[in-house]
C-alpha positions in Angstrom: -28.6 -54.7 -20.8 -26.3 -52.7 -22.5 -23.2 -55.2 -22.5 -25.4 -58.1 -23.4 -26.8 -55.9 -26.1 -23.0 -55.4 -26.8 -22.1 -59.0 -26.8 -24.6 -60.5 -28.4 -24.8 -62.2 -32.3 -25.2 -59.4 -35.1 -28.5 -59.1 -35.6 -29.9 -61.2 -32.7 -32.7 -60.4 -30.6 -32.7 -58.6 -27.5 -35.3 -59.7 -25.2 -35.5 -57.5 -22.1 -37.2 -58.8 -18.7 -38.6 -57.0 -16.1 -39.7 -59.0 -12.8 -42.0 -57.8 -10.4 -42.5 -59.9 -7.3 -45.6 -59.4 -5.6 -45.0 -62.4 -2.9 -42.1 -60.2 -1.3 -44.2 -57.1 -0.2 -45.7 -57.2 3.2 -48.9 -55.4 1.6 -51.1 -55.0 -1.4 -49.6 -51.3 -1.2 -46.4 -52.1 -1.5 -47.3 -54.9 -4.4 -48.4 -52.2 -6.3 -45.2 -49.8 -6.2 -42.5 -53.2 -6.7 -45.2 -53.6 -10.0 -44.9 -50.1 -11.2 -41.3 -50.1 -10.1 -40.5 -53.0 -12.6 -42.5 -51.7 -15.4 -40.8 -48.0 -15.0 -36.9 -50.3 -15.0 -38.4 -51.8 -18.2 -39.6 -48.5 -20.2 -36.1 -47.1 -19.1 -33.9 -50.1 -21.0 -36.4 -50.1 -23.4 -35.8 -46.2 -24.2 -31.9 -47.1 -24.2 -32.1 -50.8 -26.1 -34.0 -48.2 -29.1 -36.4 -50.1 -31.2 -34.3 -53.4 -31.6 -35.6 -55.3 -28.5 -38.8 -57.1 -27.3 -39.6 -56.0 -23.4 -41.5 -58.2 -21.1 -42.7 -57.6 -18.0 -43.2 -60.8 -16.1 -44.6 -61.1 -12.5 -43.1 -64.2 -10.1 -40.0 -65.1 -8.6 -36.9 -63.0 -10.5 -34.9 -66.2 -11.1 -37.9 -68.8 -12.2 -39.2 -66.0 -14.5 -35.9 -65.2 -16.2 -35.2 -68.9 -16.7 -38.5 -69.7 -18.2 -38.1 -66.4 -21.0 -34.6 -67.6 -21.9 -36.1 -71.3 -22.6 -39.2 -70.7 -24.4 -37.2 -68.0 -26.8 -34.6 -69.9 -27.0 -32.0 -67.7 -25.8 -28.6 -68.3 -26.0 -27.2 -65.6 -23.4 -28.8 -64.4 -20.1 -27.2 -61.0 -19.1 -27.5 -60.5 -15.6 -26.1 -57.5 -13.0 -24.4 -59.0 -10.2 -25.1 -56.9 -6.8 -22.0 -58.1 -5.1 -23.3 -61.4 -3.3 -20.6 -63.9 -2.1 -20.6 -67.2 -3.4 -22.3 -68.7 -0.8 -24.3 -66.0 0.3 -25.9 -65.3 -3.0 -26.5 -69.0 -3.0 -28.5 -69.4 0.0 -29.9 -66.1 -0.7 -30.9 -67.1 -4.2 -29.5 -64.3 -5.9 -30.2 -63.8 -9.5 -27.1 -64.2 -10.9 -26.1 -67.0 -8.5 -29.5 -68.4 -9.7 -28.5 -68.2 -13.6 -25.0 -69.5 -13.1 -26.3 -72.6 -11.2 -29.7 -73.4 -13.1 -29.1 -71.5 -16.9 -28.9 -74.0 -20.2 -27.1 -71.2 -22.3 -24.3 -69.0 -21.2 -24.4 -66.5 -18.9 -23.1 -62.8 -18.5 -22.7 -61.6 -15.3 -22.2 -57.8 -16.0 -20.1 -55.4 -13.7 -19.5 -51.7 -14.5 -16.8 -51.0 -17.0 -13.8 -48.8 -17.1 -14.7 -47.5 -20.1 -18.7 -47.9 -21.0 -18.0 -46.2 -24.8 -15.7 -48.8 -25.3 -16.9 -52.0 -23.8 -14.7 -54.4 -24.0 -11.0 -53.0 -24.9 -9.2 -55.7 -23.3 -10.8 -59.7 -23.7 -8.9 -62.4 -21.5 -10.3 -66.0 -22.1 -9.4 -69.3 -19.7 -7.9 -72.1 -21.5 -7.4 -75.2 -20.0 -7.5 -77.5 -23.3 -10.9 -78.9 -22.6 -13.6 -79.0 -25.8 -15.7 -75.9 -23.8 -12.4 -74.1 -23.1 -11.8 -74.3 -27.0 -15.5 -73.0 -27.7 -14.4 -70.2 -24.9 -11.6 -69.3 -27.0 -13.5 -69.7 -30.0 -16.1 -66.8 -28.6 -13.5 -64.8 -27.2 -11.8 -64.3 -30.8 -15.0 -63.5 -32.7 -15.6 -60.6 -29.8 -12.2 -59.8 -29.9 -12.6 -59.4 -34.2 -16.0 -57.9 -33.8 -15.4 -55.6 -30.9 -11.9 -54.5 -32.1 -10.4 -56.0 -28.4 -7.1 -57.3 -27.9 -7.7 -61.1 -26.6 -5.1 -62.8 -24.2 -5.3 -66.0 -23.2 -4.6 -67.5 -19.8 -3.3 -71.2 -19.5 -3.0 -72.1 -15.8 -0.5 -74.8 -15.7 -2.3 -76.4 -12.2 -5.5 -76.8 -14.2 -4.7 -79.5 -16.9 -2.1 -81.4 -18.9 -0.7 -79.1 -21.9 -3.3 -77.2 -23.8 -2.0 -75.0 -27.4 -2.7 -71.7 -27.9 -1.0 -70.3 -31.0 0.5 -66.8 -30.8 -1.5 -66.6 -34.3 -4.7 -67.7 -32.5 -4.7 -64.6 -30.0 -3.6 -61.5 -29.2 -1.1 -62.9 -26.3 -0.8 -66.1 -24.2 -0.3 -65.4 -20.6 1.0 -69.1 -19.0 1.0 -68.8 -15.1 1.9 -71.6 -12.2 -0.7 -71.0 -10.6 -4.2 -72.5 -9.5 -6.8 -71.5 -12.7 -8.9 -69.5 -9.6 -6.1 -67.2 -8.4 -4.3 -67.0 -12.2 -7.5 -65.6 -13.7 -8.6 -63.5 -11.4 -5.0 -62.1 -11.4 -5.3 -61.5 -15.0 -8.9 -59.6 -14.4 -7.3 -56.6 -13.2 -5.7 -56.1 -17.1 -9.0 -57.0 -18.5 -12.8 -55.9 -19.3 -14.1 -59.1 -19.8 -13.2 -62.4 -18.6 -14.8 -65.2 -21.3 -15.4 -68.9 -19.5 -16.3 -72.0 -20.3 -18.6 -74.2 -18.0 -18.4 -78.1 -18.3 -22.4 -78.1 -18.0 -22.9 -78.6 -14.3 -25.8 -77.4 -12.3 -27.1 -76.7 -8.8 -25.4 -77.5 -5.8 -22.5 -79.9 -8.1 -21.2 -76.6 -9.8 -20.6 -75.2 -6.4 -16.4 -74.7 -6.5 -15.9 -74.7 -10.1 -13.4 -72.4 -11.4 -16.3 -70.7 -13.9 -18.8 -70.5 -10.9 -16.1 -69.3 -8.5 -14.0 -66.9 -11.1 -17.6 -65.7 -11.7 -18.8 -64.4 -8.3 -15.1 -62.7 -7.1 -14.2 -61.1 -10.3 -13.9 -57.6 -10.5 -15.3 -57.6 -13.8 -17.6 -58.6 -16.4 -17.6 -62.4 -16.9 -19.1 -64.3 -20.1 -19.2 -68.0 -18.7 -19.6 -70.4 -22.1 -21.7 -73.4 -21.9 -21.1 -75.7 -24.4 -24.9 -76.5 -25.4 -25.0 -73.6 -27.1 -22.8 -74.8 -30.2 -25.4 -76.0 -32.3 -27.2 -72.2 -31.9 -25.0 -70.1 -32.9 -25.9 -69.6 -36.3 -29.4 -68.9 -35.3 
């Protein structure tokens, strides 16, 4: 909550959501405390978001519900923990953030404690591969980096793609490395606090093994993966 808070356009809503999932207790009991449980997670963001946010507390499956608050408010950025699930392991398990990388129209944070939570993010490292969403990527990752006051490196692996430009003027440094995008960004995750992403809009099972969707579930770190449909929004 907080780094989305963070991250997010000045001014824009905060929508918090709280799921409870009655379907996964074993007894009407136990319904009742995953409930109250929810609803006490909610009052606590809601006392740390202050008064600029709009809590919900929705009862269903964690990913469907989530899914279906971001599209009727239009969101364009679902912030998300990530409890340490492997790629394929939080996909059959149907974790939430596996869930939102996989299924969300907007972009998607997948949020990892910080080195330093008073000054979230220092350090901004963005992929560039010369594609139209790696240039909205880079795009974002200079606005947060001017917002934020973050240095912003990018990272051009030459295995990904033909020749993409970064200007020295664009960033704060351009980082080129040999190798695949997968093992070059992750590298470069250990000198950052946020790794910034774009996705080429693929869902389900066919996003399986991209370098967003993969970069995304073995960082150490906080990654921002970009889709592209949220262009046209940005001004809202």
């Amino acid at each position: 909550m907080r780094q989305g808070a963070r991250l997010r356009w000045p001014h824009a809503p905060l929508l918090l959501v709280s799921v409870a999932t009655p379907a996964a207790a074993a007894h009407p009991e136990a319904a009742v405390a995953l409930e109250l449980h929810a609803a006490t997670a909610l009052r606590d963001a809601e006392r740390d978001a202050g008064n600029d946010c709009e809590p919900h507390l929705l009862i269903g499956d964690p990913a469907d519900c989530l899914l279906a608050a971001a599209r009727d408010h239009w969101a364009t950025l679902i912030a998300v923990g990530s409890h340490g699930s492997g790629r394929l392991g939080g996909l059959l398990a149907g974790s939430v953030a596996t869930a939102m990388l996989h299924r969300a129209s907007c972009s998607v944070l997948i949020a990892r404690p910080p080195r330093n939570p008073d000054h979230f993010p220092a350090r901004i490292t963005v992929g560039v591969d010369g594609s139209d969403v790696s240039g909205i990527a880079l795009e974002l990752a200079r606005e947060l980096g001017t917002r934020l006051n973050a240095t912003v490196t990018a990272v051009i692996a030459r295995g990904a793609t033909t020749d993409p430009q970064v200007s020295s003027d664009e960033v704060d440094a351009v980082h080129i490395d040999e190798r695949d995008p997968v093992d070059a960004l992750l590298d470069a995750a250990g000198r950052s606090d946020l790794l910034v992403l774009g996705a080429r809009g693929l869902h389900g099972l066919r996003a399986l093994g991209s370098v967003s969707e993969r970069v995304a579930h073995r960082a150490p770190i906080s990654v921002l993966v970009v889709r592209p449909t949220d262009t046209a929004r940005h001004s809202d």
